[in-house]
C-alpha positions in Angstrom: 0.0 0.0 0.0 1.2 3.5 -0.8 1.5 5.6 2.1 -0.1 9.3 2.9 3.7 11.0 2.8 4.7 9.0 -0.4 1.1 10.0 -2.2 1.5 13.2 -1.2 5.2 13.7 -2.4 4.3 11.5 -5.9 0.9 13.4 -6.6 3.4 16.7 -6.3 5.6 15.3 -8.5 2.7 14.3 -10.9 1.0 17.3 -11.4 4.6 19.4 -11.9 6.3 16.9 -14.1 3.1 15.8 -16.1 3.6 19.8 -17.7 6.8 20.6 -17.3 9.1 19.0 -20.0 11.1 16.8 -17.9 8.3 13.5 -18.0 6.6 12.6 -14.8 6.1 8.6 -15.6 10.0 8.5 -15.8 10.1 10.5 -12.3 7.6 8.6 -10.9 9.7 5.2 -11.5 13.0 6.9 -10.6 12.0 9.0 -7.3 10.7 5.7 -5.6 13.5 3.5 -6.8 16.0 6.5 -5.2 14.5 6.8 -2.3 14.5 2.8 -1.9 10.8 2.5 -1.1 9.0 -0.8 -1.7 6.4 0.3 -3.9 4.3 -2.2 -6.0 3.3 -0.6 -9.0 1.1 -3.1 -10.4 -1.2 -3.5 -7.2 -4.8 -2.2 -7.1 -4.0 0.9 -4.6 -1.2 2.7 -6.7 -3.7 2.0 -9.8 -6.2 4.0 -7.8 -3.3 6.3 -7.4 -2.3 6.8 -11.2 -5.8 7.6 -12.0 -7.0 9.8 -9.3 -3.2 11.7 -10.1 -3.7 12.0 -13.5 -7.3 12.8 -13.5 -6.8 15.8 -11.1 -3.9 17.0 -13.4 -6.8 16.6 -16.5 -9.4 18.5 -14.7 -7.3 21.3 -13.8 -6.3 22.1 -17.7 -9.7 21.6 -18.3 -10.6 24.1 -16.3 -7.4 26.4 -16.5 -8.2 26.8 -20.7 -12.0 26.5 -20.0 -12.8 29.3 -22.2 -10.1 28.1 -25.3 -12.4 24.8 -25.1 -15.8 26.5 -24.9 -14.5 28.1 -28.3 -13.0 25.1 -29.8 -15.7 23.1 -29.5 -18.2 25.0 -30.6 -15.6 26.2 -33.6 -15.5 22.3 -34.0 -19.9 21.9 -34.0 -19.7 25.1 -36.8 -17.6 23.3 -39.0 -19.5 20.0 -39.1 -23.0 22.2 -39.5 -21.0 24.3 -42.8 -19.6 20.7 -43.8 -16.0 22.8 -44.3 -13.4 24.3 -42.0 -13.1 27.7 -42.9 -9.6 29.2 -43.1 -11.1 32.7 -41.0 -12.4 30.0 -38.5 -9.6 30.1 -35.9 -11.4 27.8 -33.8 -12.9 25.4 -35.8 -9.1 25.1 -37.0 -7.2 25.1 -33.9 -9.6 22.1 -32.9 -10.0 20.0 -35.8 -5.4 20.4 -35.7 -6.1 19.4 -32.2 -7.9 16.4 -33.5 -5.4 15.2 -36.0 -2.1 15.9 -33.3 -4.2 13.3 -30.9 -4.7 10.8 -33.3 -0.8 9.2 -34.1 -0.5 9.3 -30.0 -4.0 7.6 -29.1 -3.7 5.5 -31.5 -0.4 3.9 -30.7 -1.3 4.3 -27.0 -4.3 1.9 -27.2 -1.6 -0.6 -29.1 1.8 -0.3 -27.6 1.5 1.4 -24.4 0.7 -1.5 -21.9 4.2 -3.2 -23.7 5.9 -0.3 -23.7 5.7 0.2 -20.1 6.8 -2.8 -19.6 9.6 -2.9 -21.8 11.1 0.8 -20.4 10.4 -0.2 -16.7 13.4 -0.9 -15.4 14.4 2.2 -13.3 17.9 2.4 -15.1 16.9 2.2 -18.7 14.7 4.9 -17.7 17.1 7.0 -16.6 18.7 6.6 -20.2 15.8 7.5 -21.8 15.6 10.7 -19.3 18.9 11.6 -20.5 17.3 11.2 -24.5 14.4 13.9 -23.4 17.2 16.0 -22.6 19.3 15.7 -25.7 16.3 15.9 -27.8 15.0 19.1 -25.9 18.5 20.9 -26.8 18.4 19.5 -30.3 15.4 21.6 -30.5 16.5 24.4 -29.3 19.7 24.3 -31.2 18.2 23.7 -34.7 14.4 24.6 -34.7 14.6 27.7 -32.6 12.7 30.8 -33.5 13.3 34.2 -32.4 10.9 36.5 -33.3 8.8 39.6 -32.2 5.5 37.8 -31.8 8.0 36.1 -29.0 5.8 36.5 -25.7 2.0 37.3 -27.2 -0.1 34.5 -27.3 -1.4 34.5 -30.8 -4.3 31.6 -31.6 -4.6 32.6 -35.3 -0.9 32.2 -35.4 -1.4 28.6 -34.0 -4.7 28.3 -36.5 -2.2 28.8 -39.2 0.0 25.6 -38.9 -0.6 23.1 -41.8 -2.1 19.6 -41.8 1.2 18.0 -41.9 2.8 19.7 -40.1 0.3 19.5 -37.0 0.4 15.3 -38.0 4.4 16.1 -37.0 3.6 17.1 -33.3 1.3 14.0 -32.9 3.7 11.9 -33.9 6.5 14.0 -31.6 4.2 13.2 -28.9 4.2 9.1 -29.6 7.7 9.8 -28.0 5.9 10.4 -24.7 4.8 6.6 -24.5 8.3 6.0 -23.5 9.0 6.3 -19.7 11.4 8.9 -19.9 10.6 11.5 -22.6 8.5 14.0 -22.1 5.0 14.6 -23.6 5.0 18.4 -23.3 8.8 18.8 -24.3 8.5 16.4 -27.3 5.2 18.5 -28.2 7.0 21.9 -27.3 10.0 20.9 -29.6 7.8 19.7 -32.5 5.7 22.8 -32.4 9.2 24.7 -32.3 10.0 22.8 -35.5 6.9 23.9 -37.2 7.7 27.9 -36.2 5.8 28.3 -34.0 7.4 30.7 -30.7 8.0 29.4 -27.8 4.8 30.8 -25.8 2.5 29.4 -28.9 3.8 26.3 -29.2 3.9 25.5 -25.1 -0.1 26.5 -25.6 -0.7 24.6 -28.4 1.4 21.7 -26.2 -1.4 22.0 -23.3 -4.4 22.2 -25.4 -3.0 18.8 -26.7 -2.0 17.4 -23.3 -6.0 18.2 -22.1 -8.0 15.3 -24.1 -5.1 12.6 -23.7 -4.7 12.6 -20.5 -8.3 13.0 -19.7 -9.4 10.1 -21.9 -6.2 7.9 -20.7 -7.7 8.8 -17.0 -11.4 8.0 -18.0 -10.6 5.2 -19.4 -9.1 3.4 -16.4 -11.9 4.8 -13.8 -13.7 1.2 -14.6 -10.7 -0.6 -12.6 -10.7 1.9 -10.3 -14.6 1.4 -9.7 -13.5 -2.3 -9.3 -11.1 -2.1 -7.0 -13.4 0.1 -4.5 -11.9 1.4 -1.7 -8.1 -0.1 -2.2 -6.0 3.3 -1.4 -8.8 5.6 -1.4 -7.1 8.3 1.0 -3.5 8.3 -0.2 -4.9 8.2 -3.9 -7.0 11.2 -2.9 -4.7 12.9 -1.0 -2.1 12.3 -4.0 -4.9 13.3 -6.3 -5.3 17.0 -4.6 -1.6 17.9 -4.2 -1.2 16.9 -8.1 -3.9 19.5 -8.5 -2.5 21.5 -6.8 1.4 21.4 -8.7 -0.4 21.4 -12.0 -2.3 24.9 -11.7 0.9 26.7 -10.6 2.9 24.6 -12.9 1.0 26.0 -15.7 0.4 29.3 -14.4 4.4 29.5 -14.3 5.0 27.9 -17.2 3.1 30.3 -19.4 4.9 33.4 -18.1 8.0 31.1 -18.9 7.8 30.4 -22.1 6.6 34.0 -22.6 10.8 35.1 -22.7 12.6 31.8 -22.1 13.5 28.5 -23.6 14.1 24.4 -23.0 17.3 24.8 -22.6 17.3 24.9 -18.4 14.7 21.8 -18.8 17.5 19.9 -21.2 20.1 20.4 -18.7 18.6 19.2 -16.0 17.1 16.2 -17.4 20.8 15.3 -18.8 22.3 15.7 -15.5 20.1 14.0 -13.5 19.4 11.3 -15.8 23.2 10.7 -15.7 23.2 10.9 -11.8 20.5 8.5 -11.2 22.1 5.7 -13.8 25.5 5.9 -11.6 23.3 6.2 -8.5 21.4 2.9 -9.8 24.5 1.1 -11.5 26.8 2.2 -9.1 
């Protein structure tokens, strides 16, 4: 059973790593191996856990971008009633790109994500994947970088703009994410990044995506969670509030962030301590 102080410190974690590029599954594998504790993560309590975690962090983009959605969707409902997405029709755009981003990620999530996990849970081979987020993350930063004076206004109709293929190329950036290890919102942030879009725009566009994932991938498990009734309940809820909690101020920062900064910070510390964790592990 996962205890109050360890559901408190992982839902933290959860709800700051889930947005900020630096992966919180891979954290959530490596903090408990560190710290030695004997944590079964296949048992019916840290389920409950994972779902009440992620379903907080969901709930609180949900409502942090409330308004965005209210537009989206109904931009989404005007386009099917026309039968066309109209190029003027930021919304309807910026939802139906939405759409298309989820789909190479949901997709390969129903397929491969089960073996995946599996595969990549070994605490040390996460840790080299962490280090991979990183390099990839300054990769991005090195090559796709764009610095220009829309740098630090949010712009949706600059976001509307992005081509079909090129919105297909974030989706599939974000496939990365079903790796322990890599990040979804720095592999989205980077891919956006590659498309042109500023830093600020393309960290937006990254939460918008994160929203119906995560959401679904939390719905989607509440039937286990049903079944295992009261397994864990107060440590999953507990963990469940102070992920919450991390993930409004995580965005709330993370928006001003990206407003004037980069992924280069994130990059270095997800090289450094991927590095210190493998020779913490192997060593």
């Amino acid at each position: 059973m996962i205890s109050f102080p360890e559901a408190i410190l992982l839902g933290l974690l959860q709800g700051f790593a889930e947005l900020f590029p630096i992966s919180s599954l891979g954290h959530s594998v490596l903090i408990p191996a560190l710290l030695g504790w004997n944590l079964d993560q296949s048992n019916d309590a840290f389920l409950s856990f994972i779902v009440l975690t992620h379903l907080a962090t969901a709930l609180v983009l949900l409502a942090f971008f409330w308004r965005d959605w209210v537009h989206i969707v109904a931009g989404i409902l005007r386009s099917l009633r026309q039968r066309e997405i109209r190029i003027e029709d930021t919304y309807a755009r910026i939802g139906w790109l939405l759409i298309v981003a989820t789909i190479p990620a949901g997709v390969l999530g129903i397929l491969f994500e089960e073996r995946l996990k599996q595969l990549f849970a070994a605490a040390d081979v996460i840790a080299v994947v962490l280090i991979l987020n990183g390099v990839a993350l300054y990769i991005a930063e090195a090559v796709f970088r764009r610095r220009r004076s829309d740098e630090g206004t949010y712009d949706d109709e600059k976001i509307a703009a992005l081509s079909w293929p090129s919105c297909f190329f974030i989706g599939l950036a974000q496939c990365l994410a079903l790796l322990p290890g890599f990040s979804r919102t720095g592999m989205t942030i980077a891919g956006g990044l590659s498309t042109g879009l500023s830093h600020d725009n393309a960290a937006r566009f990254s939460f918008l995506l994160a929203t119906p994932i995560i959401l679904a991938a939390a719905v989607l498990k509440v039937p286990d969670l049903l079944a295992n009734g009261t397994a864990g309940a107060g440590p999953a809820l507990a963990g469940a509030a102070c992920a919450a909690v991390s993930a409004f101020v995580s965005i709330r920062f993370l928006l001003r962030y990206f407003e004037t900064r980069t992924l280069t910070p994130f990059a270095i510390y997800c090289l450094a301590a991927g590095a210190l964790a493998l020779a913490w592990l192997r060593f």
